[in-house]
N, C-alpha and C positions, 0 to 999 in steps of 0.2 A: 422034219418028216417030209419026205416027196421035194426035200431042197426049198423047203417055205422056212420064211425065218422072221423074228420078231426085233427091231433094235431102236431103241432110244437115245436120243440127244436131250443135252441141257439148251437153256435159252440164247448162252453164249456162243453156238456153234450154229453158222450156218450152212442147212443141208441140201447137196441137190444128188436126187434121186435120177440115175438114167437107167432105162429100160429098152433093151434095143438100138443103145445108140442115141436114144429121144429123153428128151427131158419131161420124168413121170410126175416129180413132183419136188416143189422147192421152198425153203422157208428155215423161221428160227426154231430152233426146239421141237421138233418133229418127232413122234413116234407112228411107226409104222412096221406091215409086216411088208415082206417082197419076197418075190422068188430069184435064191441066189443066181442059178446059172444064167439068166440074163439079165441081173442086174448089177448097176457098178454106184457106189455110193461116195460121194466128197463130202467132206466135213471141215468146213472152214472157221477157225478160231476168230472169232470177234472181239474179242478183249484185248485192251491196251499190253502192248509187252515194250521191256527196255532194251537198249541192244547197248554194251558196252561195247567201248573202241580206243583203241590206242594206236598211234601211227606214227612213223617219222618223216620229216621231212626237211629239205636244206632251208636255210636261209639268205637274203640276200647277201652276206658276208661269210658265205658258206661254210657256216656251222649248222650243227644238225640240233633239231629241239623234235620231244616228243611230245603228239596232241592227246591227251586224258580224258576222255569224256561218256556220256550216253545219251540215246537219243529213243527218244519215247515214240509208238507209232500206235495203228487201229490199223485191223483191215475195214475199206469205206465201200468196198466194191467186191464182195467175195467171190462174184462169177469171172473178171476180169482176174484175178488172181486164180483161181480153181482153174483158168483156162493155160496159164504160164506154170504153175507148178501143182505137181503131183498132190494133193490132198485124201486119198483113196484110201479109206478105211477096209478092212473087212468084216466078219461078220462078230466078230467078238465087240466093233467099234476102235481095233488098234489103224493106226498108219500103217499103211505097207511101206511107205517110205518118208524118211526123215527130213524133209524139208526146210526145216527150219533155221540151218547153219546156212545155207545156201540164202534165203531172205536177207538173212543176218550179214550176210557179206557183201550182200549186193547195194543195202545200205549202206556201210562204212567204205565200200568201193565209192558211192554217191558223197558221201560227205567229204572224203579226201581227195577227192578231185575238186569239191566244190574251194576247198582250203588252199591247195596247192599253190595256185596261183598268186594269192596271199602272202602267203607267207614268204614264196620268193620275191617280194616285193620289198621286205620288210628285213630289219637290222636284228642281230639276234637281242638286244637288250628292248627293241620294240615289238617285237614276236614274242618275249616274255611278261609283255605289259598288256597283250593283246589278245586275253582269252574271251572278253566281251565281241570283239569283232569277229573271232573266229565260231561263235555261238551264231552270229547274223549271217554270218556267212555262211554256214552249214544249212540252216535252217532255208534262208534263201534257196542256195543252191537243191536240198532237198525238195523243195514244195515246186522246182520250175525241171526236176529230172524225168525225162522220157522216162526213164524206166522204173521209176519210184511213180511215176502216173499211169503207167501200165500193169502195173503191178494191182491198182486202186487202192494205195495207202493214202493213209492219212497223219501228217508230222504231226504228233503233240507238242515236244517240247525238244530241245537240244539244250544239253549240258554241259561246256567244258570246263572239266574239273581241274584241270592243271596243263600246264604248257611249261616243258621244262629241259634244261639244255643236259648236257653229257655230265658226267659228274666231276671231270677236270675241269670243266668251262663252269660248272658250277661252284669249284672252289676257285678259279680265276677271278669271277665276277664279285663272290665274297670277299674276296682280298681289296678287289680296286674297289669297291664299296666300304668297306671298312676305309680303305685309303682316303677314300671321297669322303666319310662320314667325318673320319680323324682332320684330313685337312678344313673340313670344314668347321670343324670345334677348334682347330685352330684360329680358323678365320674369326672366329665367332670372338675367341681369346682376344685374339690382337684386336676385332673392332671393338672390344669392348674395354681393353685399355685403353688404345687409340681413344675414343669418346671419353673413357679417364680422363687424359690427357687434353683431352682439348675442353673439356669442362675445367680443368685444373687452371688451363690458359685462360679461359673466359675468365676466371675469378681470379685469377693475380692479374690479368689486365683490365678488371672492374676494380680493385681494390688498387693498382696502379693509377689509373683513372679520377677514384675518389682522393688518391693522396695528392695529383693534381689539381684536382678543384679544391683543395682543402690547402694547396700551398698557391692555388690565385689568390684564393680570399684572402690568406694571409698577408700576399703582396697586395693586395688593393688596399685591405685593414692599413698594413705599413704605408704605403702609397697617401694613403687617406689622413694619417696622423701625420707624416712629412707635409701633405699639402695644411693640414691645419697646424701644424709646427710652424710654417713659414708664413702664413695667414697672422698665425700668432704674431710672430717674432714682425712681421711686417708692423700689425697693429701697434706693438710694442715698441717699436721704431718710429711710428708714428707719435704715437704718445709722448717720446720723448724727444721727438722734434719738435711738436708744440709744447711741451714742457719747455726747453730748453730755450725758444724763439720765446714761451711765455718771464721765462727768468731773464732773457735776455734783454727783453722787454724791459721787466721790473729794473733789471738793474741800468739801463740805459735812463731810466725814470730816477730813478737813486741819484744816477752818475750827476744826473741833472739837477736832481735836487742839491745835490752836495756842492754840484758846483753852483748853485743860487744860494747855497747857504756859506760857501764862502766867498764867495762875491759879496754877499750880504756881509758875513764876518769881515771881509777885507776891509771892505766900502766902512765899515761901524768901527773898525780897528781906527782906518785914516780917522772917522772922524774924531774918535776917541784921541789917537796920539796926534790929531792939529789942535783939538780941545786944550789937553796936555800942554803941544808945544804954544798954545797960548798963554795958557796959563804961568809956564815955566818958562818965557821968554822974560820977563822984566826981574828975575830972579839968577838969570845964568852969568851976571856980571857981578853980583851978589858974593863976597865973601861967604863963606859956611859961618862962621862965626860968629856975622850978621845974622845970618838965616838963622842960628840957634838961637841966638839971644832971642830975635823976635818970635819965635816959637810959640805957642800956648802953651807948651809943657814944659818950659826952660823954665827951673826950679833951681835950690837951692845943690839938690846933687849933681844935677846936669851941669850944672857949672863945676861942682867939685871932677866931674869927669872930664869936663873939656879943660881944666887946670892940668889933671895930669895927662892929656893929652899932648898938651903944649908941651909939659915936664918931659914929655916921649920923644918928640920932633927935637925940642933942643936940648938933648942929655950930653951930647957931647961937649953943650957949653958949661955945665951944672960940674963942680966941683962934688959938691957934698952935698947930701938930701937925707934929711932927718923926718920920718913920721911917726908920731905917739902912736902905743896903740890904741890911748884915748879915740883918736883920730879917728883909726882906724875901725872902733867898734864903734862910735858913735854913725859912721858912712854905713857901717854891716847892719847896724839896727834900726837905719833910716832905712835903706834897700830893701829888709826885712818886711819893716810896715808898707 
C-alpha cells in the first residue's frame, strides 16, 4: 500500500538495503519494511556451495586427460561480491538475475588456469598419478587469484575426483600394463627358478663339498694306516734283524761251541787212539792165534772154532773131514749154555 512493503531474510543471507543510491541499512537476517520505488535490495548467500568441474587439457606428451573434481567455497566479503555481481532480489525476495553459473565459471576458469601449466609439464602416465598435486595446485592457485580475491571468497576445499585419459589411451595403457604386470610375473617366475636353481647349486656343491671332505679323511684315514703299515712293517724288520743278528749270534756261539767240542772230541779221540795205539803196540807183531790163546775167554769152544778156522784156511789141503753129530751136538749144546 502507498509502495511500502515488508520482507524477510534468513541468517544465511547477507542484506544490503540502498535507498537512494545510499546504503540504508546492512547485515545478516534482516527484516524490514522499505519503500519500494526508491529502494534497491542485495541479498547475498553466505553458505558453503560446491562447484563441480571438469576440463581437458594436453599433456607433455601431447595426449589429452580429463581433470574431475569440485571445489568448495563461502562468500567472506558479501559487499565486495554484491559490488561485481548482480545479487538484487525484488520484492517477493526472488533474483532478478541468475548469477550463479557466472561465479561458478569464473571459479573453474581460476582453477584451470591454475592446472594448465602443470599438467603441460608432465607425462600422461604422470598426469594420471597426479591428482594430489593437481588438488595443491588448484587450491594454491585459487586462494592467490585476483579475481577469486575480488570477488571475497573464500576456498574451502578442492577435490580431484579423477584424472583420466581418452578411452583408447585408456585401453592402450591397460594393455602395456597388463603387459608390464605379465612380464613382470614372469620375471618374478624366472627369479624364482633362477634362486630354485641356484639354491639347488648351493646344495649339490655343499653335498659335492662334504663328499670332498669325506674322501680327504678317507685319504688321510688311508694315508695314516699306510704310514702305520710301514712304521709297522719297519718295526717288524726290525725285530727281525735283531732277531736274526740275535740267532746269528746264538749260532756263531754254537758254531764255537761245537767247534771246542770238537776240538775237545778230536784232542780226547788222539788221546784215546795214542792210549789205544799204546796199548796195541806190543801186540801188533803178535800172531792172533797168540792173542786168542792168551785171551781170558779162550775156552774149550773158542778153540773148537779156531780148529775149524784153521780146517777153513787149509781146506784145500784136507782130503776128507768126518764130523759126528755127537760132535756136533755136544758144540750146539755147549754154545747153547
Amino acid at each position: 500500500m502507498f509502495g511500502i512493503r515488508f520482507i524477510k531474510f534468513d541468517a544465511m543471507t547477507h542484506v544490503i538495503h540502498y535507498k537512494k543510491g545510499r546504503v540504508k541499512r546492512e547485515g545478516r537476517g534482516l527484516a524490514f519494511y522499505y519503500y519500494e520505488p526508491s529502494s534497491s535490495i542485495a541479498a547475498v548467500p553466505l553458505g558453503s556451495n560446491d562447484v563441480p568441474f571438469i576440463f581437458n587439457e594436453t599433456t607433455l606428451d601431447y595426449q589429452t586427460v580429463s581433470i574431475q573434481g569440485q571445489i568448495s567455497y563461502r562468500v567472506s566479503d558479501a559487499k565486495k561480491i554484491s559490488e561485481i555481481l548482480d545479487f538484487t532480489v525484488d520484492a517477493d525476495g526472488l533474483y532478478k538475475k541468475d548469477e550463479s553459473e557466472k561465479l561458478t565459471q569464473r571459479i573453474i576458469n581460476e582453477a584451470q588456469t591454475a592446472t594448465s601449466s602443470l599438467i603441460h609439464s608432465l607425462s600422461l602416465k604422470d598426469a594420471l598419478r597426479s591428482a594430489k598435486s593437481f588438488e595443491e595446485k588448484i587450491a594454491e592457485g585459487l586462494k592467490s587469484a585476483g579475481a577469486v580475491n575480488a570477488l571475497g571468497l573464500d576456498i574451502l576445499s578442492v577435490n580431484v575426483l579423477a584424472v583420466k585419459a581418452t578411452p583408447e589411451m585408456e585401453r592402450a595403457l591397460e594393455t602395456e600394463t597388463r603387459e608390464g604386470i605379465q612380464q613382470g610375473a614372469d620375471q618374478a617366475i624366472y627369479a624364482r627358478r633362477n634362486f630354485a636353481v641356484e639354491q639347488e647349486r648351493k646344495i649339490k656343491e655343499s653335498e659335492l663339498n662334504t663328499e670332498i671332505a669325506v674322501e680327504e679323511k678317507k685319504k688321510q684315514i688311508v694315508e695314516k694306516k699306510a704310514e702305520t703299515e710301514i712304521l709297522t712293517a719297519e718295526n717288524n724288520k726290525k725285530l727281525r734283524e735283531m732277531k736274526i743278528r740275535a740267532d746269528i749270534s746264538v749260532e756263531n756261539e754254537r758254531q764255537k761251541l761245537i767247534e771246542t767240542r770238537v776240538q775237545n772230541s778230536r784232542k780226547e779221540a788222539d788221546a784215546q787212539g795214542y792210549t789205544i795205539e799204546t796199548l796195541l803196540k806190543p801186540y801188533r807183531t803178535m800172531d792172533w792165534k797168540t792173542l786168542a790163546a792168551i785171551g781170558k775167554d779162550f775156552n774149550a769152544n773158542s778153540q773148537v772154532a779156531m780148529a775149524f778156522r784153521l780146517l777153513a784156511e787149509n781146506a784145500e789141503k784136507i782130503g776128507t773131514l768126518n764130523i759126528t753129530p755127537d760132535l756136533l751136538q755136544s758144540l750146539t749144546e755147549k754154545s747153547d749154555k
